[in-house]
C-alpha positions as CSV (number, residue, x, y, z in Angstrom):
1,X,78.7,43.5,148.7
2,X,80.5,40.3,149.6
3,X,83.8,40.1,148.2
4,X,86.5,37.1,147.5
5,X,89.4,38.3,146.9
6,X,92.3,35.7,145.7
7,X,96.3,36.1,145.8
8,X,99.1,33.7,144.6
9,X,101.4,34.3,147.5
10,X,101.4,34.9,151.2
11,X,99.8,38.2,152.2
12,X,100.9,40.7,154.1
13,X,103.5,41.4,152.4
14,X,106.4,42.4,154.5
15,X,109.4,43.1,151.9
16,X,109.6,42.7,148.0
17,X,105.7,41.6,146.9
18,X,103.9,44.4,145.0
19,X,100.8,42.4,143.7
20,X,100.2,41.3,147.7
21,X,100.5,44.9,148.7
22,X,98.3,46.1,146.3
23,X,95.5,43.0,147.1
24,X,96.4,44.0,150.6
25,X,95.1,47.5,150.4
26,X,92.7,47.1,148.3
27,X,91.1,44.6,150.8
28,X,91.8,47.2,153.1
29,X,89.8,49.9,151.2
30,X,87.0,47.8,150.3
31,X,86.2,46.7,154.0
32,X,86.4,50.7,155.4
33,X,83.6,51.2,152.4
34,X,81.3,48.6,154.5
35,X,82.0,45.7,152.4
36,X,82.5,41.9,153.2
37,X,85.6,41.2,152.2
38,X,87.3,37.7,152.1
39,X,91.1,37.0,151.5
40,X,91.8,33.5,149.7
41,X,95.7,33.2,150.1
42,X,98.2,30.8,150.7
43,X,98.7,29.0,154.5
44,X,101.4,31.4,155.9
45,X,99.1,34.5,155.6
46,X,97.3,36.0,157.7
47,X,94.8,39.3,158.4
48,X,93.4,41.5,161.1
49,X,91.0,43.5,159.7
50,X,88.3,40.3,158.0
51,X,88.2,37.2,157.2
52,X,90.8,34.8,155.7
53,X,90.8,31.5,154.2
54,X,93.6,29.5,153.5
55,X,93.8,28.2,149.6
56,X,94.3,24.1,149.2
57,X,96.5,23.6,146.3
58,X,94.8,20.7,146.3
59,X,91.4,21.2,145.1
60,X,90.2,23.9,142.5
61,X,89.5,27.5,143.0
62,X,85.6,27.1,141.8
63,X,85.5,24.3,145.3
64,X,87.0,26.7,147.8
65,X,84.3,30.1,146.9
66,X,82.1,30.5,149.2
67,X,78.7,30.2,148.9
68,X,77.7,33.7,150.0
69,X,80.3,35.6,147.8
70,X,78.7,37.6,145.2
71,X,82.0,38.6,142.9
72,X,85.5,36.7,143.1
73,X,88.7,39.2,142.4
74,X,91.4,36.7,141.3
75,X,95.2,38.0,141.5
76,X,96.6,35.5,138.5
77,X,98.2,36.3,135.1
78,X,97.5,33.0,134.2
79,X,94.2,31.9,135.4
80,X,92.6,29.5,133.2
81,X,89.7,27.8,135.6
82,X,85.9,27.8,134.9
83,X,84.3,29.3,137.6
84,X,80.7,29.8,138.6
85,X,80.8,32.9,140.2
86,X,80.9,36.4,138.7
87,X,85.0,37.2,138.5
88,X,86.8,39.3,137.7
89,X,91.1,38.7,137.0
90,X,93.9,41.1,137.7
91,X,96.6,40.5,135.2
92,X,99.9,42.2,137.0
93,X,102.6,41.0,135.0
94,X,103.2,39.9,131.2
95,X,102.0,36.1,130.7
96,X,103.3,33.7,128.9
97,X,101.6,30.6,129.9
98,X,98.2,31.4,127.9
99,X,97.3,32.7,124.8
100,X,94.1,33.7,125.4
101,X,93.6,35.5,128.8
102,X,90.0,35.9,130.8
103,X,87.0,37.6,128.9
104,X,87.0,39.4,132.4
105,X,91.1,40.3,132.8
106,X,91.5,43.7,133.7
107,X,95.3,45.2,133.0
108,X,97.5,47.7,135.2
109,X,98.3,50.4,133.0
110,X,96.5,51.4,129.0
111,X,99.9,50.3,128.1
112,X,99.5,46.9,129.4
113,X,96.1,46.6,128.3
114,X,96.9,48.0,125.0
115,X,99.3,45.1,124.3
116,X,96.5,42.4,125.0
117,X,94.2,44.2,122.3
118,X,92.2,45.0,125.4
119,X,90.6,48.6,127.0
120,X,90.3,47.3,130.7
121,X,92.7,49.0,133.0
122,X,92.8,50.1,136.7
123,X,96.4,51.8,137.9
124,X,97.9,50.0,141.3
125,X,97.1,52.4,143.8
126,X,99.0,52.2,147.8
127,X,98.1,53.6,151.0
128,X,100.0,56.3,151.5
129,X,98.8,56.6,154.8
130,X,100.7,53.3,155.7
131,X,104.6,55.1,154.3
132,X,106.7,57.6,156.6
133,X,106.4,60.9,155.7
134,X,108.3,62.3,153.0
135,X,111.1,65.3,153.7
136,X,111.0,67.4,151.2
137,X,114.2,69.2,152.8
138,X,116.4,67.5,153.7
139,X,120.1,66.6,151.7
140,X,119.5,64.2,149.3
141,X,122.5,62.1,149.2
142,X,122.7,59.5,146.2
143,X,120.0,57.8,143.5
144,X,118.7,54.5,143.6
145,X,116.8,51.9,142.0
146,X,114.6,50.1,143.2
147,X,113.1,45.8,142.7
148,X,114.1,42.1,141.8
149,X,117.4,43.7,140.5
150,X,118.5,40.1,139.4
151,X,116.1,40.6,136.6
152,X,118.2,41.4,133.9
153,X,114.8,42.5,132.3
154,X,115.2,45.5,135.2
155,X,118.5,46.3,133.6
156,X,120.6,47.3,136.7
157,X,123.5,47.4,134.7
158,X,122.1,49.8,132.7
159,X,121.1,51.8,136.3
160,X,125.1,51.6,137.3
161,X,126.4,52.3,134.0
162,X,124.5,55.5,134.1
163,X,126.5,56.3,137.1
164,X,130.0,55.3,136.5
165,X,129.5,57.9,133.7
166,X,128.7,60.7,136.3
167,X,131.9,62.2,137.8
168,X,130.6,62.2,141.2
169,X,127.1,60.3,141.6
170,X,126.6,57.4,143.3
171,X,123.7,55.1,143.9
172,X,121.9,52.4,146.4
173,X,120.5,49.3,145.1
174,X,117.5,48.1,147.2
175,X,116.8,44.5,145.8
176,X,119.2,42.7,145.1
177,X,123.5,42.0,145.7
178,X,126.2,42.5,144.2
179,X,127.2,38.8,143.7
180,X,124.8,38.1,140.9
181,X,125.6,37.6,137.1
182,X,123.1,40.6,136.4
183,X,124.1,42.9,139.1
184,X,128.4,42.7,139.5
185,X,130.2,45.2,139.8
186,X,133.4,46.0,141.4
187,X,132.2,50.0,141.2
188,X,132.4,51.8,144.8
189,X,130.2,54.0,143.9
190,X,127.4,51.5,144.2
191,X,126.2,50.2,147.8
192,X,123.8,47.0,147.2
193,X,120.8,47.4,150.1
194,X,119.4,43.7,149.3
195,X,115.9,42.7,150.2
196,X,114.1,45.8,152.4
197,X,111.7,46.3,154.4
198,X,109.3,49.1,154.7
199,X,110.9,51.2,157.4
200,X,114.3,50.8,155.2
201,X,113.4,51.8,152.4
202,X,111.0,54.6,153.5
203,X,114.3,56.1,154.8
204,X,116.7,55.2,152.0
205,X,114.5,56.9,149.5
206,X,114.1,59.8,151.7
207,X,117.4,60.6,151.2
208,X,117.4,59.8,147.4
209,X,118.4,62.5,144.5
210,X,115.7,60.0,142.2
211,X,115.0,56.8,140.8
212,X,116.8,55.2,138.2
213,X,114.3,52.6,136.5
214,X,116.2,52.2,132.5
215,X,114.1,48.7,132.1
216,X,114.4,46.4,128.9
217,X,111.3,45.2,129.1
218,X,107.2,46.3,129.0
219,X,107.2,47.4,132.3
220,X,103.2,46.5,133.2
221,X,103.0,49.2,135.7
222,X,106.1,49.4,138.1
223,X,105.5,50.3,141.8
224,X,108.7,51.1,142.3
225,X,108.3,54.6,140.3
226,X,105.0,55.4,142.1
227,X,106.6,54.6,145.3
228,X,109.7,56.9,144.7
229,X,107.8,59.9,143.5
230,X,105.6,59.7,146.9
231,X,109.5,60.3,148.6
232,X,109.8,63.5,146.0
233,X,112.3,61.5,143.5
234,X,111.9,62.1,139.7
235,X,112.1,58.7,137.7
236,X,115.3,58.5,135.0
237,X,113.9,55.4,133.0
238,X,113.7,54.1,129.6
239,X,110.3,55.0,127.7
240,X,109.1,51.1,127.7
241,X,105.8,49.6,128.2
242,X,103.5,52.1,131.2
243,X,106.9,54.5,131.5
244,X,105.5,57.1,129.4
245,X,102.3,57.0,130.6
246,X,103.1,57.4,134.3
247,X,106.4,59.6,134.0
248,X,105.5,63.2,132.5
249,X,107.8,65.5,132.0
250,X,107.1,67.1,135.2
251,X,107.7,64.1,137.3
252,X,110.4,62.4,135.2
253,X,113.1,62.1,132.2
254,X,113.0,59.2,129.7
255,X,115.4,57.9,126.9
256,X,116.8,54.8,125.5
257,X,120.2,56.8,125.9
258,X,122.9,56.6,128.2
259,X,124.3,59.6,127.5
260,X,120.8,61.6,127.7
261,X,120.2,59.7,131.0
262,X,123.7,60.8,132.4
263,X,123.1,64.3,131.7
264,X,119.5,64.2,132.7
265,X,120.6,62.7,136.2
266,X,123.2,65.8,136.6
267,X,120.3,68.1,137.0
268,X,117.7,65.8,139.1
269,X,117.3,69.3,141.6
270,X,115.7,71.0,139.2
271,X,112.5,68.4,139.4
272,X,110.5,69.8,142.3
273,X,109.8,67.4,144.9
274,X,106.4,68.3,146.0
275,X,105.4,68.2,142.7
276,X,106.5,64.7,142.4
277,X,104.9,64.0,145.7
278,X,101.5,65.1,145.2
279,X,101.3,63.5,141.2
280,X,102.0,60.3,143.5
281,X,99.6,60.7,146.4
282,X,96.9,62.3,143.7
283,X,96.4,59.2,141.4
284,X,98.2,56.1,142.4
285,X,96.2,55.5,145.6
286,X,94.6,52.9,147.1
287,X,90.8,54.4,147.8
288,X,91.1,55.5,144.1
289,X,92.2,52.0,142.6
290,X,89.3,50.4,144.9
291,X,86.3,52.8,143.5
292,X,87.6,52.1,140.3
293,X,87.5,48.5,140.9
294,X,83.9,48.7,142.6
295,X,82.6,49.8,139.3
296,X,84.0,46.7,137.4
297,X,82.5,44.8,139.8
298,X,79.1,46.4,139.5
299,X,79.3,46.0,135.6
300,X,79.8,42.0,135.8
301,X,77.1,41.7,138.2
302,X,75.1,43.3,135.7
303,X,75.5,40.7,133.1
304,X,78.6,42.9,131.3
305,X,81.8,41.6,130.1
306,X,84.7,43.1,130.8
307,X,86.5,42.8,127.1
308,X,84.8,41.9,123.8
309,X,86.7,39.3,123.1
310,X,89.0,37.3,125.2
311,X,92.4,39.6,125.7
312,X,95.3,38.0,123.2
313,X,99.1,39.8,123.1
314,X,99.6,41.7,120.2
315,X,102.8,40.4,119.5
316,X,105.7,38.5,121.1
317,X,108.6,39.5,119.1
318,X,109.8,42.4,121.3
319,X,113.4,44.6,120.3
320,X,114.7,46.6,123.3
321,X,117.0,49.8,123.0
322,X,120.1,50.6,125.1
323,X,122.1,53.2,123.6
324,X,125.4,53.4,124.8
C-alpha cells in the first residue's frame, strides 16, 4: 500500500512532541511491514528510512498528495479540507476550532472518542525498542511528572501540592520551570528538569518512585503515563478523561483527592514494577497501534466510513474536581 502520512510540526521529534513521535513510529512500523510510506511535514524535518516531502503552507493539502498514494493519514484535530483521496484523521487532542470533526476522525482513547459521540479509537503506541532499558532494581529516588507543565490544565500545582503534604517525598519536574505563573514554587523539595531529551529522561524516570499525572482536564490519551509505566512507575493521577481506562488498579491509583493521593504516594513500592513494565510494552506499542491502523485503512478503501455521522462533542461545559 502507498501511504501519505501528514504531521503539523517538524518530525523527528527530538524533545517534548508526542503526536510527531507517534506519526514517527508509526511511519516507521508501516515501512518494516513492506509499505510505501510518505511523510508530508513541515521544512525543518527530515527522515532516513522513506521518503519525505516538505508541506507549502501555501497551497492546500488536496494540491500537495501525490498521485500514486492510495490512503492519506492526516495528524490534525482540526482538519476541515475536502480532499480527493481516501483519508483518514487522527484527532490527538480536544478541538475547539470545529464543531463538526471528519466523517473519517479516528480518536486516541474510547474515552476520547466517547466524548465526540463517536466508536473510532486506536491507543498511541511507541517503540519500545527505541527507550533505554528499564532497571527494575535499582533505588528509586523521587516521583515525577511529566509534559507542558505550564499547562495549568496538567495541574502541576496539584502534582507539588501532593508532595509538600508528604513528610519526606520529593519530586522532578521534566517540562517545564519553576518561573512560571502555573508552576512557582519556592518548595525545595521540587527540582524543575525543563525541556528533555530522550537520553534524560530515560534516566530520570529510571530512577523514579512513579508518576504523578492529577490533570484538570479530559486527558485524550497522555503519553506521559504509558511512558512512565514502560520505566516500572505506577501513575497517581486524577480519574479524568482516558485515566481510568489506561491506569488499572494494578498499574495505578486515582482520585480527585489530595489527601487519598498523598497517602496513595506513601506506598508507591508496593506496585510491582514489572508489572507496570510489561502492561506498558504489551498494549501501548507501536507495531500494535500500526496493525490497528492498517485495518482502518483497509475499511476506507473499501467504500466504509469510519463514523456514522460526522463526530460532534458531547458537551462543552466541563466541571473539574480538586479536593483539597
Amino acid at each position: 500500500m502507498n501511504i501519505l502520512i501528514t504531521v503539523q510540526n517538524k518530525i523527528p521529534s527530538l524533545f517534548y512532541g508526542g503526536t510527531e513521535r507517534v506519526v514517527w513510529y508509526l511511519g516507521l512500523e508501516l515501512h518494516k511491514l513492506g509499505h510505501k510510506v510518505t511523510f508530508l511535514a513541515p521544512e525543518g524535518s527530515y527522515c532516513d528510512f522513506t521518503n519525505l516531502l516538505i508541506f507549502n503552507p501555501n497551497k492546500s493539502l488536496n494540491d500537495q498528495i501525490p498521485e500514486n498514494i492510495d490512503i492519506v493519514h492526516i495528524f490534525d484535530d482540526n482538519f476541515i479540507e475536502k480532499i480527493d483521496k481516501p483519508h483518514i484523521v487522527t484527532i490527538e487532542g480536544n478541538p475547539f476550532l470545529i464543531n463538526e470533526l471528519n466523517l473519517n476522525s479516528v480518536f486516541v482513547s474510547k474515552n476520547h472518542a466517547n466524548r465526540y459521540n463517536s466508536e473510532s479509537y486506536v491507543y498511541n503506541g511507541l517503540d519500545w525498542d527505541a527507550y533505554k532499558k528499564p532497571s527494575f532494581d535499582n533505588k528509586r529516588e523521587y516521583f515525577h511528572f511529566l509534559g507542558k507543565a505550564a499547562w495549568n490544565v496538567k495541574n502541576v500545582k496539584g502534582a507539588i501540592e501532593i508532595i509538600r503534604a508528604s513528610k519526606k517525598e520529593r519530586i522532578r519536574i521534566l517540562g517545564g520551570n519553576r518561573f512560571h505563573p502555573n508552576t512557582f514554587t519556592f518548595s525545595n523539595k521540587v527540582k524543575f528538569e525543563g525541556t528533555v531529551n530522550d537520553s534524560e529522561k530515560s534516566r530520570l524516570m529510571n530512577k523514579s518512585k512513579g508518576l504523578l499525572f492529577p490533570v484538570l482536564w479530559h486527558e485524550p490519551f497522555g503519553l506521559a503515563i504509558t511512558e512512565s509505566l514502560f520505566f516500572g512507575c505506577p501513575v497517581f493521577g486524577t480519574p479524568y478523561g482516558s485515566l481510568q481506562e489506561l491506569v488499572p488498579k494494578e498499574v495505578g491509583f486515582l482520585s480527585n483527592s489530595v489527601n487519598d493521593l498523598k497517602e496513595a504516594v506513601l506506598n508507591a513500592e508496593n506496585f510491582d514494577k514489572k508489572v507496570c513494565h510489561e502492561y506498558a510494552l504489551d498494549n501501548f506499542n507501536s507495531r500494535k497501534m500500526t496493525l490497528e491502523y492498517f485495518n482502518l485503512y483497509e475499511k476506507v478503501l473499501n467504500g466504509e466510513k469510519l463514523n456514522v455521522k460526522n463526530p460532534t462533542e458531547k458537551t462543552k461545559n466541563y466541571t473539574f474536581e480538586w479536593n483539597k
